[in-house]
C-alpha positions as CSV (number, residue, x, y, z in Angstrom):
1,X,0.4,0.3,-39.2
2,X,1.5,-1.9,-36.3
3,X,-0.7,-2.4,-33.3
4,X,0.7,-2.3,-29.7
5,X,-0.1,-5.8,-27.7
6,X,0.0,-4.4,-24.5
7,X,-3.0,-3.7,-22.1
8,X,-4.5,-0.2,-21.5
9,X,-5.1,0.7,-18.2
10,X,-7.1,2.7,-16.9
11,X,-6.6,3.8,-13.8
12,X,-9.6,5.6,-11.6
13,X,-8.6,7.9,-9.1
14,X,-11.1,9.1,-6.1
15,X,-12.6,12.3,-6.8
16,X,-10.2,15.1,-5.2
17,X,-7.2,13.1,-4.9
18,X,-4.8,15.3,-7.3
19,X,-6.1,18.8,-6.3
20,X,-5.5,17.4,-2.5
21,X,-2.6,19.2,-0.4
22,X,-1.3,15.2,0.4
23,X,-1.3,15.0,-3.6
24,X,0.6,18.1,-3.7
25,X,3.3,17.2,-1.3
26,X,4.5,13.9,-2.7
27,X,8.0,14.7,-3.4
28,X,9.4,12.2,-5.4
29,X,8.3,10.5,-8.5
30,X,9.1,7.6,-7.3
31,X,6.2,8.0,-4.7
32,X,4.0,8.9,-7.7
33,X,5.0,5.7,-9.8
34,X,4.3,3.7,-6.5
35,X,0.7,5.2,-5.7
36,X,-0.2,4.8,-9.5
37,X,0.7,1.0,-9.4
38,X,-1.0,0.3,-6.3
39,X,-4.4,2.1,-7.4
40,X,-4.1,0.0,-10.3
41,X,-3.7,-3.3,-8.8
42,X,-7.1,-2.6,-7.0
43,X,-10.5,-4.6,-7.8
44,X,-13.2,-2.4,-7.6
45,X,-16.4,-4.1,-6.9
46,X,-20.2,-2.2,-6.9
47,X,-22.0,-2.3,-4.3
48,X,-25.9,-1.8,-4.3
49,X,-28.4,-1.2,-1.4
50,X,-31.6,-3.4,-0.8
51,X,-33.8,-1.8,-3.5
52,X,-30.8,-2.3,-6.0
53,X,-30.5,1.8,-7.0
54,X,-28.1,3.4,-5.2
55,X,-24.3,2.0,-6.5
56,X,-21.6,2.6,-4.0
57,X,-18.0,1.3,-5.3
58,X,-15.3,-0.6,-2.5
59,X,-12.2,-2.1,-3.0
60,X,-12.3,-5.8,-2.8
61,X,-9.1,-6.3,-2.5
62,X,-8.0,-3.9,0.3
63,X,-5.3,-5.2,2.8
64,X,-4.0,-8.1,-0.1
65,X,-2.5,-5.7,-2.4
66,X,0.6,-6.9,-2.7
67,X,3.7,-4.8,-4.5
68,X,6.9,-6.6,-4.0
69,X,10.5,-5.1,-3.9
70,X,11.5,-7.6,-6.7
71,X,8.4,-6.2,-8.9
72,X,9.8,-2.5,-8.3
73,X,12.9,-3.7,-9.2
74,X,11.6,-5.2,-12.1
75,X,9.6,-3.2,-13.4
76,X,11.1,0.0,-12.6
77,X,14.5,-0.3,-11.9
78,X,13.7,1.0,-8.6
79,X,16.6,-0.3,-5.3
80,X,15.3,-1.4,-2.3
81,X,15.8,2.0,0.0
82,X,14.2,4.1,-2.8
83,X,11.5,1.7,-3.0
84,X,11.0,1.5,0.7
85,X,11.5,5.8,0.5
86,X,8.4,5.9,-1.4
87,X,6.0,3.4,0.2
88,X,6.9,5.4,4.0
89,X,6.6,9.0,2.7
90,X,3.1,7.6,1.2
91,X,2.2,5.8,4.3
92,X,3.2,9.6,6.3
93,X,0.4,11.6,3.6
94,X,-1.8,8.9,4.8
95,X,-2.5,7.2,0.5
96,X,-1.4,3.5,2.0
97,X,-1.6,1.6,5.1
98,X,1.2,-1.3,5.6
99,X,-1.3,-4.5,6.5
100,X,1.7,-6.8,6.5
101,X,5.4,-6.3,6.9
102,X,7.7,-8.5,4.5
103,X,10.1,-10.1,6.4
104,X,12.5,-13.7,6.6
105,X,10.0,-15.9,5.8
106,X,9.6,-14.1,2.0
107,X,6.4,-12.5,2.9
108,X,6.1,-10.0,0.8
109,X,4.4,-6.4,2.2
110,X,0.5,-6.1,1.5
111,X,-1.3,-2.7,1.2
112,X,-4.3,-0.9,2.7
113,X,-5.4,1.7,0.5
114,X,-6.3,4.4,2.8
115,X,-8.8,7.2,2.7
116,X,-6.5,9.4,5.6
117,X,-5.1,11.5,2.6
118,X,-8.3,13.4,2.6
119,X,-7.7,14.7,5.9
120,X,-3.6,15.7,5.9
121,X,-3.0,19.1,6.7
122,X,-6.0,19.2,9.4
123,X,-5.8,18.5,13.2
124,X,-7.8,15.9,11.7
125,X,-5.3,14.1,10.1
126,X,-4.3,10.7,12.2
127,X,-0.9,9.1,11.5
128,X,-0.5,5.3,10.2
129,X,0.0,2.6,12.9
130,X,2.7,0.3,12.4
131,X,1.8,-2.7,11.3
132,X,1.2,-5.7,13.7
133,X,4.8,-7.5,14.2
134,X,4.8,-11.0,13.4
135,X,7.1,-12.8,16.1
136,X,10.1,-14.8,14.8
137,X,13.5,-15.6,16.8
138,X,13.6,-17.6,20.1
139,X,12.1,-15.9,22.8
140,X,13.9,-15.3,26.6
141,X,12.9,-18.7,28.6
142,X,12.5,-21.2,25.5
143,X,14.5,-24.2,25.5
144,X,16.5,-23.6,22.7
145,X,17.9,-20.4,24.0
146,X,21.2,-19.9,26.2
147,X,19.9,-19.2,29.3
148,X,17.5,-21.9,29.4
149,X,17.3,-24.5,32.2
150,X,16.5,-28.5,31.0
């Protein structure tokens, strides 16, 4: 009998998360691959109150989960616009926030997992906010640019 060498994983979902209506209206599997392998890149870390009972779980990771396009394409064979399909459409159910945009500089994107699934469907619901653009390029004025005035 031979003995596999990889790692199990297991991987913890929040309570309610597949009976959800967001759950339910992720439409590729694609989208499902991606959610999966960003819940399992997650640290999970207790946290207990003063008198040490009460154990309440957070990500201690949030916002530095990072899932490049390279890794997709690694690991899954997945192309850049079907990767990028994914991570929008679970950005839109509200699963992930985008904390950092990849750009130029090889910055790769890093990942807020997000509670706002729990709410899609209501008037509730609030939609992502972009993330914060990091400025690159010259800007009108500088003394670099063509306009500019030494």
């Amino acid at each position: 009998m031979c003995k596999s060498k990889t790692k199990k994983l297991n991987i913890v979902l929040p309570a309610g998360l597949i009976s959800s209506k967001a759950f339910r209206d992720i439409k590729t599997a694609t989208a499902h691959v991606v959610l999966m392998e960003l819940y399992a890149s997650r640290r999970m870390v207790k946290n207990r109150n003063s008198n040490g009972k009460h154990v309440q779980w957070s990500i201690a990771n949030n916002g530095q989960i990072v899932f490049p396009y390279k890794k997709a394409k690694e690991k899954f064979g997945y192309g850049e616009r079907r990767f990028k399909n994914a991570i929008d459409h679970l950005e839109e159910l509200g699963f992930i926030n985008i904390e950092r945009g990849g750009g130029l500089e090889g910055n790769c994107n890093s990942f807020w997992i997000s509670e706002r699934w729990r709410k899609y469907g209501t008037s509730e619901f609030e939609p992502a906010k972009p993330p914060p653009k990091q400025p690159h390029g010259f800007k009108k004025g500088n003394k670099f640019g063509r306009n500019c005035k030494i």
